[in-house]
N, C-alpha and C positions, 0 to 999 in steps of 0.2 A: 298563360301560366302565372300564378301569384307570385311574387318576390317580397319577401321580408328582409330588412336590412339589422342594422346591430349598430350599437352606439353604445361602448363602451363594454358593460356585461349584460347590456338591457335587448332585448328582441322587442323592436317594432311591429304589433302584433296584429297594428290595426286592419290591414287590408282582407285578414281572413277571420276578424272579430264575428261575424257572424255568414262564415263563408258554407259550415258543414251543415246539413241537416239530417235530424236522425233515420238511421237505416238506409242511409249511402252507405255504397263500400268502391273504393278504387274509382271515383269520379273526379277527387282535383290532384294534383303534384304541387307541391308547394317547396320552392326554392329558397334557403336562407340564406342568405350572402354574408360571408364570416371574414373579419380578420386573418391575416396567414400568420400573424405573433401578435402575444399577449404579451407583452416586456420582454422575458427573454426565452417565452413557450413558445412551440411551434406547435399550431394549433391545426398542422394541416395534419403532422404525423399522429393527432390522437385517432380515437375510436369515438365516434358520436350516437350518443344514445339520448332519442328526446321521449319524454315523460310528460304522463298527463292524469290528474287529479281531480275528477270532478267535485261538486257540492256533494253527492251522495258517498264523496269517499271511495268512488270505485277507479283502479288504476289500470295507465294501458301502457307499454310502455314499446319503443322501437329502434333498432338501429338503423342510419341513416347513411343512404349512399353518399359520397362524398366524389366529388371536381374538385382536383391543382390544378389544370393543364395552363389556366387561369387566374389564379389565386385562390380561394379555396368556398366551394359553393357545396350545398348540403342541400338533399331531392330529401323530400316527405312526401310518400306516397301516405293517403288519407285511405286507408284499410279500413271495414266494418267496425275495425273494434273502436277506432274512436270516435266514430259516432251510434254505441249505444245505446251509450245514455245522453236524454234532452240536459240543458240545461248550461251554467258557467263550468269551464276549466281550467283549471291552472295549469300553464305548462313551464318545464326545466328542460333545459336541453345541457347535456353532462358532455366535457367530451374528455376522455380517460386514456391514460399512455399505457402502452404495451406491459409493463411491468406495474401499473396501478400505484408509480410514486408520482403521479401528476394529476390531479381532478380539475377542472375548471368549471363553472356551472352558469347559464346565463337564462335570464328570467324575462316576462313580460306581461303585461296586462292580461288579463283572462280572456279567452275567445267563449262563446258561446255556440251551442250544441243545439241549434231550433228543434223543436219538436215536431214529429211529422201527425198531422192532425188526425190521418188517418188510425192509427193504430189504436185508437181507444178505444173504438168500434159509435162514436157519436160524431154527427157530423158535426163541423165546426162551419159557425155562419160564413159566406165570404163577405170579408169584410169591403170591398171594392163595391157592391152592390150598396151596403149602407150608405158610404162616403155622396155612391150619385144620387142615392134617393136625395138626401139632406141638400147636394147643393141644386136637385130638382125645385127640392121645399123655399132655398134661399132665392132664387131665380122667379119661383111664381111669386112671393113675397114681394118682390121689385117690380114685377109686372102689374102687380094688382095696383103697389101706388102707381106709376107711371098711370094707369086706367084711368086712377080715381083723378089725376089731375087734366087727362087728355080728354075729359069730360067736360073741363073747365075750357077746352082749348088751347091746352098747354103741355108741355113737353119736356120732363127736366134731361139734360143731357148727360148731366155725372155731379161726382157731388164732391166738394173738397173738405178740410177739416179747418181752414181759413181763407181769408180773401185776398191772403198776399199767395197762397197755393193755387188759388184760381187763378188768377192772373199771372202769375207764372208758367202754367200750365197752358192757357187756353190764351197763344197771344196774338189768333187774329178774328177774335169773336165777330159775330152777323147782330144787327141790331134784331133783339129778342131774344136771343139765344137763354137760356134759362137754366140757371145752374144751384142745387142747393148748398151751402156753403154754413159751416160750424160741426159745434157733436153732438152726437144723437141726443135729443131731448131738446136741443135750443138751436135748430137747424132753421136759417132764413133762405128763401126763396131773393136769387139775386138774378137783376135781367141787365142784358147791355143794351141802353138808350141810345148808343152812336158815338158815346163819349164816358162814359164810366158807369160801372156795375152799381143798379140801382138795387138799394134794399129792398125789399119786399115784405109778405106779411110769413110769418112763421110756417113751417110745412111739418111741427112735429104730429099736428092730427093728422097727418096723409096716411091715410090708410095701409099699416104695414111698410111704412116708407125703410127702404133701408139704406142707412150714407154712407158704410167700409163691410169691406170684407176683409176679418183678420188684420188691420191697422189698416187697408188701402180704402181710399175713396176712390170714385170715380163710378165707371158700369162695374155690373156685379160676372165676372168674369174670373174663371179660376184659373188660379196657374199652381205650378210644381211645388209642393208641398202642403197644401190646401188641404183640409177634409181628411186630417191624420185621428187615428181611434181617440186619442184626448179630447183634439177639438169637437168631435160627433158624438161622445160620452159611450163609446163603445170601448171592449175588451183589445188593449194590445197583440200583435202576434204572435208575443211570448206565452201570451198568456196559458196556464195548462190548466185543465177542470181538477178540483180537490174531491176528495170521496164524496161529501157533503153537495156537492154540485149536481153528480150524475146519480146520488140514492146508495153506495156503495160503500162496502168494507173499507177503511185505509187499510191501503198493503202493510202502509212502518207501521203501524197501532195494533192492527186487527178492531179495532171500535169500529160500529156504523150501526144502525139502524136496519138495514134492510137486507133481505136473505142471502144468506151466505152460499158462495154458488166455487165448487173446489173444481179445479183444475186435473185433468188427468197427472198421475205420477208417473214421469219417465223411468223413472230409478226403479230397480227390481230389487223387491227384500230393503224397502226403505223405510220402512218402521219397525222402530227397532224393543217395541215392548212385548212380541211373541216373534222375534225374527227365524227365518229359515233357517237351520243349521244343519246339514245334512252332515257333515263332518263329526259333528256329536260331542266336541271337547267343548266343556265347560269356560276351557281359557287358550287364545292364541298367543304365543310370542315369538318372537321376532320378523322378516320379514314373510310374506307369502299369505294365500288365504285363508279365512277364518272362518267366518259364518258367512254364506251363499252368496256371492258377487261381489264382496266387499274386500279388498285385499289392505296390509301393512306395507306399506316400504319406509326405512327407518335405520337410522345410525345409532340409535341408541339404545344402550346394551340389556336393557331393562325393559322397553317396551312390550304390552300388552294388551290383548282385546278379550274381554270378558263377557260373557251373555251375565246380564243383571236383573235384578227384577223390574219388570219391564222397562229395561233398557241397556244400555251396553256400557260397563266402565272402559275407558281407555287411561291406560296408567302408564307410566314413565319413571327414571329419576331424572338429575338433571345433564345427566349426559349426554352427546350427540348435540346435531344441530338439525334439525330435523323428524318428526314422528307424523306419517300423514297417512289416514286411511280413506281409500277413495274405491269409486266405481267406474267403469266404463259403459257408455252407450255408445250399441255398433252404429245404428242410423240416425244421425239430428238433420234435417232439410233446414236450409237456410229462414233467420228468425231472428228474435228476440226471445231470449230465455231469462228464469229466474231460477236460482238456485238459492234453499233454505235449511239452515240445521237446526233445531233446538234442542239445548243443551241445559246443563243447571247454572254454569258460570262463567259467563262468557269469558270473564277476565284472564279461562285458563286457557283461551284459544289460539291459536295466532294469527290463522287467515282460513278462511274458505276460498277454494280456486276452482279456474277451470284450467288444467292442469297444459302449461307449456305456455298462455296466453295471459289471462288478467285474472287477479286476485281482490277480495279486501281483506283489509287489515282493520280496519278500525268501528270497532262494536259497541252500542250503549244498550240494548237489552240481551236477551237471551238466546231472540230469536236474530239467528246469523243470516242476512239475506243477501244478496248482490244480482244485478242485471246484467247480462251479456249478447254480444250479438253472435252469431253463426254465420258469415258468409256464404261457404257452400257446404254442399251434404260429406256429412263426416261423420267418424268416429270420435267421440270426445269422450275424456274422464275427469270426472267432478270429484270433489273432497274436501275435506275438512284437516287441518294441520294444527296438533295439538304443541302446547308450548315446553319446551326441554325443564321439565320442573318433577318433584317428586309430588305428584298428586296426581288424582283423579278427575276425569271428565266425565261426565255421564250425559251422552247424547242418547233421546229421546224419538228423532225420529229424521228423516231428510228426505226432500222432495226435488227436484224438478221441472221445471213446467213451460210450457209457453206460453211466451207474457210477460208481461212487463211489472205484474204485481203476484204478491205471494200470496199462496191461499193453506197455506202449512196447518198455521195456527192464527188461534184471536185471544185477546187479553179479557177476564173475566175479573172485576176486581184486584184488577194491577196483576195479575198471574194468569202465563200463558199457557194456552188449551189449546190440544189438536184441534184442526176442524174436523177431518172423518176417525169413524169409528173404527177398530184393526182390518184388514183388509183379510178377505177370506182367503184363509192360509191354504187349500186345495188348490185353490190359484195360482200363491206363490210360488207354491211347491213346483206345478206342472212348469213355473215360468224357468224356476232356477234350476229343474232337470234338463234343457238343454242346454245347461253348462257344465253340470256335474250330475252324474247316476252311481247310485250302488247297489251292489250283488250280493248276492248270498253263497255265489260259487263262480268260480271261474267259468264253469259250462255255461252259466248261465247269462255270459256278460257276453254281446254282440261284439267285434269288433272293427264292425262299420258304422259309425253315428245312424246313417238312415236306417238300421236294422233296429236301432231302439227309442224306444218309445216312451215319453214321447221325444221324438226325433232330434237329433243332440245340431247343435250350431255348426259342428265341422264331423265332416266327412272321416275323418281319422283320428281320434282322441288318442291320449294320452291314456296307459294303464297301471297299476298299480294296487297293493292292501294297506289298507289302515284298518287300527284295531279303537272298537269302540266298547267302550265299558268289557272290555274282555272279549271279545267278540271278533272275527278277523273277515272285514265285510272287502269285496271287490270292488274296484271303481274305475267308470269311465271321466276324464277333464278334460274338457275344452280348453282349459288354462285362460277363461275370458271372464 
């Protein structure tokens, strides 16, 4: 088990610096050992919560078992979700008193998140192969000169970088022993006569001679740290392919060159410029559902969801703390997902989430993206949370997918563009009738899910009328 220690407010980070890698879930425990007082805090009675912030901005955050029986020891169980996303993290680990008048916060060097090579769908060379070929290549190198001199009748034995190093080294030489001795380019052939190492004639023409490996002289022998991607001019472990590398779209950009290939949409009734509305009102408010799988939940007194021309305003004032319109998916199998909104301004957004687990916050275009993982098969709901202000949002469209890149939309001239065309609304219709149906009569409305068609998600709906444009239609909800 890893143990991290604490010096002062700082977390000693090092020993799990590059301990995770992506799309683990529940493989290490990592143990912080804390302080039982901060001056005159008592740090055992908080509530510890540690936090983690990648490079791409996306947060995870968790609370942490806690050991007195000892002084006070803090268990991180290493859950899918922080490992993601590849890449550096920063982490905070808070730890907060029962009534929130005590915070403490302590920081440390960023761990990194290796990337697992597999998920790009390209192999990634192994780099252990390169490393032997090269010190293959350095090995025959050495052999060819050793050849060209054993030709001669002679034999270099090792090779030093001076003649007070040879004779240090080598202090009970055989008369002939034969050692090259200086640096590459002005390297002399020295022999012991019986009585001191005689110069000889120069050995930089030997053929591929070689005198060190990585600053050692002597045989060309590798040892523990040898033959690292630098020294070979190969790509580090870190290293990840850019869109440009493997022919592809960038996910942040939408720019690339080569054919744009979309990703199945999870999300039902996810584009929202002809979206399903079976409910028929023009404008939702407050909370509950609006237009087909999409529901409000919302403290603010004002809140609304509007079908717009092709697109949906979401409006507010600045009341409430809170305005989020989201979807649920019954089955995600364990993964990596991407979740995307686009909207007109992002600036009016507050986060995009996967609703209970990790959010982002922080947006430079329009298009809203964040990565997450899935440990096991579940139900999850995804959303978008607009910010407590008197304006309009106008989202565009939102997606789902599996994957670690978004295929939403691509930038055309600095202005982003869907990538597919509306999705054939007969489709979406059939999809978002197992969630909600409407009648034209009570007789005529089943009330067993499997009597109607097509066939509703639960066995027993919900019943009830709603009147649309004057009209008093029956309905069956799944309320999902």
């Amino acid at each position: 088990m890893i143990t991290l220690s604490t010096d002062g407010k700082t977390i000693d980070t090092g020993p799990a610096a590059r301990l995770i890698t992506e799309g683990e879930k529940n493989a290490d425990v990592i143990q912080i050992e804390m302080p039982v007082r901060y001056g005159t805090l008592d740090l055992a009675a908080l509530t510890w919560v540690l936090a983690g912030v990648t490079d791409r901005e996306t947060r995870v955050e968790q609370e942490l078992a806690k050991d007195t029986s000892g002084g006070l020891t803090l268990q991180w169980t290493v859950t899918g979700d922080w490992a993601a996303v590849p890449g550096r993290m920063r982490l905070e680990l808070s730890g907060i008193s029962a009534d929130g008048a005590a915070v403490i916060k302590f920081t440390g060097n960023p761990i990194e998140v290796r990337p697992a090579a597999e998920i790009y769908g390209l192999p990634r060379p192994e780099l252990s192969e390169q490393y032997l070929e090269t010190m293959r290549e350095l090995v025959e190198q050495a052999r060819e000169a050793a050849d060209a001199l054993a030709n001669a009748g002679l034999k270099i034995l090792g090779y030093y970088d001076s003649l007070t190093a040879l004779a240090e080294a080598v202090t009970n030489p055989q008369i002939g022993d034969l050692y090259g001795v200086g640096p590459s380019g002005e390297m002399y052939a020295y022999v012991w006569d019986g009585e001191k190492w005689a110069k000889g004639q120069t050995l930089s023409a030997a053929a591929g001679a070689v005198s060190s490996v990585f600053g050692r002289a002597g045989d060309v022998t590798a040892q523990a740290g040898d033959y690292t991607a630098a020294q070979v001019g190969a790509r580090p472990d870190s290293w990840m392919p850019a869109a440009a590398d493997v022919g592809a779209v960038d996910g942040a950009t939408g720019q690339g060159s080569a054919v744009r290939i979309s990703n199945r949409n999870l999300l039902d009734n996810g584009d929202f410029r002809n979206p399903v509305n079976q409910r028929g009102q023009t404008s939702y408010t407050g909370n509950g559902y609006g237009i087909d799988r999409w529901k409000v939940s919302t403290n603010n007194s004002t809140a609304a969801v509007s079908v717009g021309d092709g697109c949906i305003d979401f409006t507010s004032d600045a009341s409430g703390t809170y305005i989020n319109f989201s979807s649920t998916v019954e089955k995600v199998k364990p993964g990596n997902y991407t979740l995307s909104f686009l909207v007109d301004d992002y600036t009016k957004a507050q986060q995009i989430f996967l609703q209970g687990k990790v959010s982002q916050m922080v947006f430079t275009s329009n298009l809203l993206t964040m990565t997450f993982s899935v440990a096991e098969t579940s139900a999850i709901a995804v959303g978008i949370q607009k910010k407590a202000a008197s304006s309009t949002l106008k989202i565009y469209a939102a997606k789902l997918e599996l994957g670690s890149v978004q295929t939403l939309a691509h930038q055309e001239n600095g202005v982003w563009v869907l990538n597919d065309p509306p999705p054939n609304y007969a489709e979406e219709l059939a999809k978002c009738q197992r969630y909600y149906q409407l009648y034209t009569s009570a007789a005529q409305r089943p009330t067993n899910g499997a009597d109607c068609r097509p066939v509703m998600r639960i066995a027993n709906p919900s019943q009830g009328t709603i009147a649309i444009s004057g009209t008093t239609y029956y309905f069956n909800d799944a309320n999902l």
